[in-house]
PyMOL commands that place a pseudoatom at each C-alpha (Angstrom):
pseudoatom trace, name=CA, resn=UNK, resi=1, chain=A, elem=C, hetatm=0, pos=[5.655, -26.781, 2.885]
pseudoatom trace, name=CA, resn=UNK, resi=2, chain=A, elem=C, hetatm=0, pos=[8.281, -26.116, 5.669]
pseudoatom trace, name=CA, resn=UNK, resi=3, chain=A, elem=C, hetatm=0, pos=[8.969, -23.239, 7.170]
pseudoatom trace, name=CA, resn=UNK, resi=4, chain=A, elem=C, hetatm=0, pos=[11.411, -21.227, 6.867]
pseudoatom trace, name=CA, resn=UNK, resi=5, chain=A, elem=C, hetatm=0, pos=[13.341, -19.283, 9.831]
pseudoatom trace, name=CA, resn=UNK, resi=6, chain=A, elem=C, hetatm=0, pos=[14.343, -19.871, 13.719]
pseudoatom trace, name=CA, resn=UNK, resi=7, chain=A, elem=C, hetatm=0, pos=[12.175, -23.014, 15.880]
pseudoatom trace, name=CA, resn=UNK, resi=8, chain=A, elem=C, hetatm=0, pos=[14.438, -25.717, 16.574]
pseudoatom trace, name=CA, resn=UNK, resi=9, chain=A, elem=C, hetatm=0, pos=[14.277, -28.820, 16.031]
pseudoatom trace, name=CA, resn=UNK, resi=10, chain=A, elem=C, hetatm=0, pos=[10.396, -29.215, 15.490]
pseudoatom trace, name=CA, resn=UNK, resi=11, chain=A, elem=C, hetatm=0, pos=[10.994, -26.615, 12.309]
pseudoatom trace, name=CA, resn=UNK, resi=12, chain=A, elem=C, hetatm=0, pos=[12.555, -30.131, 10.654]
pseudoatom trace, name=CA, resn=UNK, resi=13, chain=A, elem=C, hetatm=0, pos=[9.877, -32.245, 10.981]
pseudoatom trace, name=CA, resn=UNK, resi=14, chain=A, elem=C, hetatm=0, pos=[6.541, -29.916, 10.612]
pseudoatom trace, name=CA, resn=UNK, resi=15, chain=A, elem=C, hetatm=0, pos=[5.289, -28.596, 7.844]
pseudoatom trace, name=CA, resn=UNK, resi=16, chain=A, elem=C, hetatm=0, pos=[3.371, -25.756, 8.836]
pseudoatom trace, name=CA, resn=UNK, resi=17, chain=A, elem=C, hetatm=0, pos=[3.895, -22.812, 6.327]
pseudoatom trace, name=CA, resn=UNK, resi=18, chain=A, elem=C, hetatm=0, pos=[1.001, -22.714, 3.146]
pseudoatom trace, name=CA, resn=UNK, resi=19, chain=A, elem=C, hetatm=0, pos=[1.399, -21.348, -0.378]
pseudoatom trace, name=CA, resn=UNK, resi=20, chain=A, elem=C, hetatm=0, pos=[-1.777, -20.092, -1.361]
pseudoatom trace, name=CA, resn=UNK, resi=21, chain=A, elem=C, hetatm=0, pos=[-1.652, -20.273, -5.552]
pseudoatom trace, name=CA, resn=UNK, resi=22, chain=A, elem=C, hetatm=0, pos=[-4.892, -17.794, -6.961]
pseudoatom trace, name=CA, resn=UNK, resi=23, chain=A, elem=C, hetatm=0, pos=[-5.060, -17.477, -10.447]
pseudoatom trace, name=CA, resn=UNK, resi=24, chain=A, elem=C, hetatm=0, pos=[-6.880, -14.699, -11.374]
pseudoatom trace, name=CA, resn=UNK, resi=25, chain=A, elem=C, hetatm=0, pos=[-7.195, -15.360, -15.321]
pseudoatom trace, name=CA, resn=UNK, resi=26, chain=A, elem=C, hetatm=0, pos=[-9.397, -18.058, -14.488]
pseudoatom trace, name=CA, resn=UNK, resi=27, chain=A, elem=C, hetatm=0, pos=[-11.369, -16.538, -11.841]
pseudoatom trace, name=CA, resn=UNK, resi=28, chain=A, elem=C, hetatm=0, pos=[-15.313, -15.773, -12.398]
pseudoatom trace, name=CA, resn=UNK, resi=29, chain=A, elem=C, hetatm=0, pos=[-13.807, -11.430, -12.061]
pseudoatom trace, name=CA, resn=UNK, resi=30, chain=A, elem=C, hetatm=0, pos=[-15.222, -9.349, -14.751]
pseudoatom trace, name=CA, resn=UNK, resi=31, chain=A, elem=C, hetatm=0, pos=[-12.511, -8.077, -17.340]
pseudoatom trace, name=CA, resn=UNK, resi=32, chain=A, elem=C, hetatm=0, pos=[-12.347, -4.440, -15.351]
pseudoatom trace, name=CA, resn=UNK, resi=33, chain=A, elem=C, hetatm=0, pos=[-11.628, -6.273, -12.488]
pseudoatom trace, name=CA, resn=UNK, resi=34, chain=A, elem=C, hetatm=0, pos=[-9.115, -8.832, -14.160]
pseudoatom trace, name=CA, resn=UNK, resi=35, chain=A, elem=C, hetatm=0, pos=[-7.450, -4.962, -15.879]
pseudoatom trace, name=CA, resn=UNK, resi=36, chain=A, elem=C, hetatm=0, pos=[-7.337, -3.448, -11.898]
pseudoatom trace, name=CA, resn=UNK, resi=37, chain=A, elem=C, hetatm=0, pos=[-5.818, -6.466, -10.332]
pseudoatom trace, name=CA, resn=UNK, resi=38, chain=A, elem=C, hetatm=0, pos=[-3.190, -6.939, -13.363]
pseudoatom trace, name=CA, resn=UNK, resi=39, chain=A, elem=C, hetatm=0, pos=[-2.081, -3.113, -12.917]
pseudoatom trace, name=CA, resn=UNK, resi=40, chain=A, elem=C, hetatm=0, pos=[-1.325, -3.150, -9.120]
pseudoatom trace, name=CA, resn=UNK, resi=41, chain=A, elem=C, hetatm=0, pos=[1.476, -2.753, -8.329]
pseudoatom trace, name=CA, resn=UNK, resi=42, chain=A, elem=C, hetatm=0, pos=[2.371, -5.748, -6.165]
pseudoatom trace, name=CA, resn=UNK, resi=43, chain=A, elem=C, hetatm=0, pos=[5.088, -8.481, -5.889]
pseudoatom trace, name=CA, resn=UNK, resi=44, chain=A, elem=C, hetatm=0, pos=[2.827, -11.439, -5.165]
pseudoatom trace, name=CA, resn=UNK, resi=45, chain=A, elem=C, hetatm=0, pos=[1.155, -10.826, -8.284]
pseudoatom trace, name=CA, resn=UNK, resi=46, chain=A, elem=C, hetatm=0, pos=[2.896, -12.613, -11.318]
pseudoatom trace, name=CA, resn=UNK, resi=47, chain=A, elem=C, hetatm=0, pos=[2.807, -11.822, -15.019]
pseudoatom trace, name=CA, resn=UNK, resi=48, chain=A, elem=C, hetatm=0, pos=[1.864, -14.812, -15.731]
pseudoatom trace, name=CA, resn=UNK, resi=49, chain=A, elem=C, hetatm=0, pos=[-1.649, -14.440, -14.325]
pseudoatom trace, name=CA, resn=UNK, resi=50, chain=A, elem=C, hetatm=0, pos=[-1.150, -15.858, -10.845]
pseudoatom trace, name=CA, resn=UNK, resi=51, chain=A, elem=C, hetatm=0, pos=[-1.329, -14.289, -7.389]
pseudoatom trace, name=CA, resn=UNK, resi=52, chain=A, elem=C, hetatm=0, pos=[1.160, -16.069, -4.741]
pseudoatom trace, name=CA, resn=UNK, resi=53, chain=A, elem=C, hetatm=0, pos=[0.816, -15.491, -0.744]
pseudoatom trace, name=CA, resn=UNK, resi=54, chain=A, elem=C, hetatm=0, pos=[3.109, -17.362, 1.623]
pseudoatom trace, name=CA, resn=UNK, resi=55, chain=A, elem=C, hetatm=0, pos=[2.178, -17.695, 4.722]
pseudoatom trace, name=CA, resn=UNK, resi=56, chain=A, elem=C, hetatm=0, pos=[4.213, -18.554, 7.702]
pseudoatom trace, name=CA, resn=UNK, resi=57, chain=A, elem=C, hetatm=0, pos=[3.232, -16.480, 10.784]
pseudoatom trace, name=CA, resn=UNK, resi=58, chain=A, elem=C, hetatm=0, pos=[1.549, -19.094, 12.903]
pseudoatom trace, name=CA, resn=UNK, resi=59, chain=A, elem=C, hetatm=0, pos=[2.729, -22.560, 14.181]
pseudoatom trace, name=CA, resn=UNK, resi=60, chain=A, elem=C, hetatm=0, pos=[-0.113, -24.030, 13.035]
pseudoatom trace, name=CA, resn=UNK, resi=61, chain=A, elem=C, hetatm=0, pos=[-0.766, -25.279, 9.756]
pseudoatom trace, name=CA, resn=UNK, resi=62, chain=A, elem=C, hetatm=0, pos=[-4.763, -24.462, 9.763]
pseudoatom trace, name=CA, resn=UNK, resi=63, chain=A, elem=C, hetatm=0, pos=[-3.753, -21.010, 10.744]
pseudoatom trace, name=CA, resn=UNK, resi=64, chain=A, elem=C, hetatm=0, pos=[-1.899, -20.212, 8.048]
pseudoatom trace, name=CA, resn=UNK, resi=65, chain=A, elem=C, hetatm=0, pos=[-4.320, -21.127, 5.537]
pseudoatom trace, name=CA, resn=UNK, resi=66, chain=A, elem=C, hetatm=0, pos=[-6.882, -19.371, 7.075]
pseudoatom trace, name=CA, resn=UNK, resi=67, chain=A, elem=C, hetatm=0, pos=[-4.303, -16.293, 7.237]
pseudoatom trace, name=CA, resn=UNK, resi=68, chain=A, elem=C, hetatm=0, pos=[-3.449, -16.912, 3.624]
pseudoatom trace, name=CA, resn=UNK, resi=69, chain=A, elem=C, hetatm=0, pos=[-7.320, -16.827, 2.752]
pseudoatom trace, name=CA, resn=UNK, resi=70, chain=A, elem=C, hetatm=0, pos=[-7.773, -13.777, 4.976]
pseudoatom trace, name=CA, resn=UNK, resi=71, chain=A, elem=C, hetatm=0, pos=[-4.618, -11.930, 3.096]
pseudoatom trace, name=CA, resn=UNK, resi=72, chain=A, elem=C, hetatm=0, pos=[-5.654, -13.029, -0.427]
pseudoatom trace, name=CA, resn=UNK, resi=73, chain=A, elem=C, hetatm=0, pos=[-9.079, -11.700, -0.024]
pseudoatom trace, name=CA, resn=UNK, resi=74, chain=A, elem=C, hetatm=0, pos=[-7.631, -7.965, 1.624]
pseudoatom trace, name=CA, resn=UNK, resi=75, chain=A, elem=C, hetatm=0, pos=[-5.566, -7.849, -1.721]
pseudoatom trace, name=CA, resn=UNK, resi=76, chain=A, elem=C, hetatm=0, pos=[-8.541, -8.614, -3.750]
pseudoatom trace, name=CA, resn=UNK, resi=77, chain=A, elem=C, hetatm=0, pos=[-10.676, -5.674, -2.337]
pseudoatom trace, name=CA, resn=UNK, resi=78, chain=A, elem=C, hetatm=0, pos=[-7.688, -3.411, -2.662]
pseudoatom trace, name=CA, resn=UNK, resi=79, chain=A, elem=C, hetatm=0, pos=[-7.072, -4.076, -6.016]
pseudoatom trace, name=CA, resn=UNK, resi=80, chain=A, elem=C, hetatm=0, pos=[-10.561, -4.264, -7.236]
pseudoatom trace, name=CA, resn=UNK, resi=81, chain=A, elem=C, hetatm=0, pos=[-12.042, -1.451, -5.248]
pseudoatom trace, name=CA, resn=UNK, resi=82, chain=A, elem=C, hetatm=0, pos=[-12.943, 2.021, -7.283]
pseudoatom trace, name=CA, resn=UNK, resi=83, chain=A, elem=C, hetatm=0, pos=[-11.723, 4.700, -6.135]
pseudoatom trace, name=CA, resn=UNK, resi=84, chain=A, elem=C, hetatm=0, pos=[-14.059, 8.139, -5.832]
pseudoatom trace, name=CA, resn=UNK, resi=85, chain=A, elem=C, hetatm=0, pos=[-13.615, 10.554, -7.837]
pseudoatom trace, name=CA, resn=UNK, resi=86, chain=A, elem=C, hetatm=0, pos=[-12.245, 13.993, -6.511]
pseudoatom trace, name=CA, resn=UNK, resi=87, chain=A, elem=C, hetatm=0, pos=[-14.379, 17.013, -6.448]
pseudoatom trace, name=CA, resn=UNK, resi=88, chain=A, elem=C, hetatm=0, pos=[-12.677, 20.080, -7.199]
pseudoatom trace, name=CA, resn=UNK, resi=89, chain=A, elem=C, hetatm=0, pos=[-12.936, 23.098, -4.706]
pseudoatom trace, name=CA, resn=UNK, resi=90, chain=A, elem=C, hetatm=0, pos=[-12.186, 26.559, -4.019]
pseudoatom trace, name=CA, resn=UNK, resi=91, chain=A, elem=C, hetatm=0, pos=[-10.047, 27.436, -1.320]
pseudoatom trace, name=CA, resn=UNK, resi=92, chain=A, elem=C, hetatm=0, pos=[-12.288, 29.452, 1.483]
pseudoatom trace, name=CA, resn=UNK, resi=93, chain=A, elem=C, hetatm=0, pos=[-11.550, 33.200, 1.889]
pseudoatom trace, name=CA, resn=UNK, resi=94, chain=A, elem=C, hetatm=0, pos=[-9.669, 32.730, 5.505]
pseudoatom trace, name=CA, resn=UNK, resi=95, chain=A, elem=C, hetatm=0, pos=[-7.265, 29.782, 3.572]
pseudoatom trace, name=CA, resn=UNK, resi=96, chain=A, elem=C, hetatm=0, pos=[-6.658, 32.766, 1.087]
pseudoatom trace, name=CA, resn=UNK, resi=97, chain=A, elem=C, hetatm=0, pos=[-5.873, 35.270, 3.616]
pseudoatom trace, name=CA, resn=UNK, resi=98, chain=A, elem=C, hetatm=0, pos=[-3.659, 32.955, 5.815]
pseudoatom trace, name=CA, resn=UNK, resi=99, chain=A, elem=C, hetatm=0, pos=[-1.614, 32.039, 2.940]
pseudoatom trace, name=CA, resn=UNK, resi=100, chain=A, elem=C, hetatm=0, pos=[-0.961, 35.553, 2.097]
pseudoatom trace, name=CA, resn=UNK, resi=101, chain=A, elem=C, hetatm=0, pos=[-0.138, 36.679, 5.514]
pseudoatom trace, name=CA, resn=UNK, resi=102, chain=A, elem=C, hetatm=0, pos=[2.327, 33.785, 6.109]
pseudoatom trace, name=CA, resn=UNK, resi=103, chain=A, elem=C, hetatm=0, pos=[4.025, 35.059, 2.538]
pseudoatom trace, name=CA, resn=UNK, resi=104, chain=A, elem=C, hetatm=0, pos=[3.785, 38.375, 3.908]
pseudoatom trace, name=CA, resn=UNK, resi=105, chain=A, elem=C, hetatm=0, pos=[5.575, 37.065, 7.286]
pseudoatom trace, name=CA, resn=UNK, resi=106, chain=A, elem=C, hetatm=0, pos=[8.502, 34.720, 5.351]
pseudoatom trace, name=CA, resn=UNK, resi=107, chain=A, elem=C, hetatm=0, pos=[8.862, 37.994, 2.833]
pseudoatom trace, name=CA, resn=UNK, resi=108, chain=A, elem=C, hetatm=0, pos=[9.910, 40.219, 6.241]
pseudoatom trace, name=CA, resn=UNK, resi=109, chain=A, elem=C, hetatm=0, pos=[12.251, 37.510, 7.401]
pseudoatom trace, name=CA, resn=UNK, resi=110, chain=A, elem=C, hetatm=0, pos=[13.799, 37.185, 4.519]
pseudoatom trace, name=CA, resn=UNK, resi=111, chain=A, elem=C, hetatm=0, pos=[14.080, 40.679, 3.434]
pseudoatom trace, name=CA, resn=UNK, resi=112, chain=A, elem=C, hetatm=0, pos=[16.091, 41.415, 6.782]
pseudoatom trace, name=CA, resn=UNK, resi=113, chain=A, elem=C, hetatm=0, pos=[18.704, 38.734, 5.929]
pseudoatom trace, name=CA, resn=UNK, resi=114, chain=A, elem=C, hetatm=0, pos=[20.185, 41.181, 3.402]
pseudoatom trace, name=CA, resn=UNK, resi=115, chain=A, elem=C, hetatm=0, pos=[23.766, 42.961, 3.868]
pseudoatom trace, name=CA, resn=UNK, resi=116, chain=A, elem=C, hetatm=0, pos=[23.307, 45.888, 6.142]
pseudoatom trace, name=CA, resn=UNK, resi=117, chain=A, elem=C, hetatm=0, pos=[23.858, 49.084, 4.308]
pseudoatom trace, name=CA, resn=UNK, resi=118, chain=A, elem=C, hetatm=0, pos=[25.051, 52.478, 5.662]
pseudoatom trace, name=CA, resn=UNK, resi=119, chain=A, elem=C, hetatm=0, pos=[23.192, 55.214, 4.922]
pseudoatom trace, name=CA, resn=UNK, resi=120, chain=A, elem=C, hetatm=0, pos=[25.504, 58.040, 6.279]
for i in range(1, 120): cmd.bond("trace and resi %d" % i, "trace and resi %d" % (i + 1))
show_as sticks, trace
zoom trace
């Protein structure tokens, strides 16, 4: 397909930008990694089962496909990969007592920005 964007006159003849078509129904994925792909939030993936990458970057056709290959296989991993789980912990006794001494400090400021009273 042509590209799309400034080059001159050689943009009109050459047909250098790919559209890479993956659909990942039919793919050999297990059904936890069909569920993980389907939920990402993405714009190249379609409801109807398809993932679509256009790629236009280089001025060479074999480029592109390799940089559409390259791109379809990043969004794979990120889709598919698990993330760890988080491990709860306790904050450490210095976080506890630098928190409280910044409250301590923004209480002061604060408290001063009160109307002044008279006590006379």
């Amino acid at each position: 397909m042509r590209a799309s964007g400034p080059g001159g006159q050689n943009v009109n003849k050459v047909s250098t930008a790919v559209q890479l078509r993956f659909d990942y129904l039919r793919a050999r994925l297990s059904s936890a990694q069909r569920e993980m792909i389907r939920v990402t939030r993405d714009a190249r993936i379609l409801s109807s089962g398809e993932i679509v990458i256009k790629a236009q970057r280089f001025r060479s056709q074999e480029k592109n496909k390799q940089d559409a290959l390259n791109r379809l296989n990043t969004l794979l991993d990120k889709a598919t990969s698990v993330k760890p789980t988080r491990i709860a912990t306790q904050p450490t006794r210095g976080a506890k007592e630098r928190r409280l001494e910044t409250k301590r400090n923004n209480s002061g400021k604060k408290s001063n920005r009160g109307a002044i009273r008279d006590f006379d």
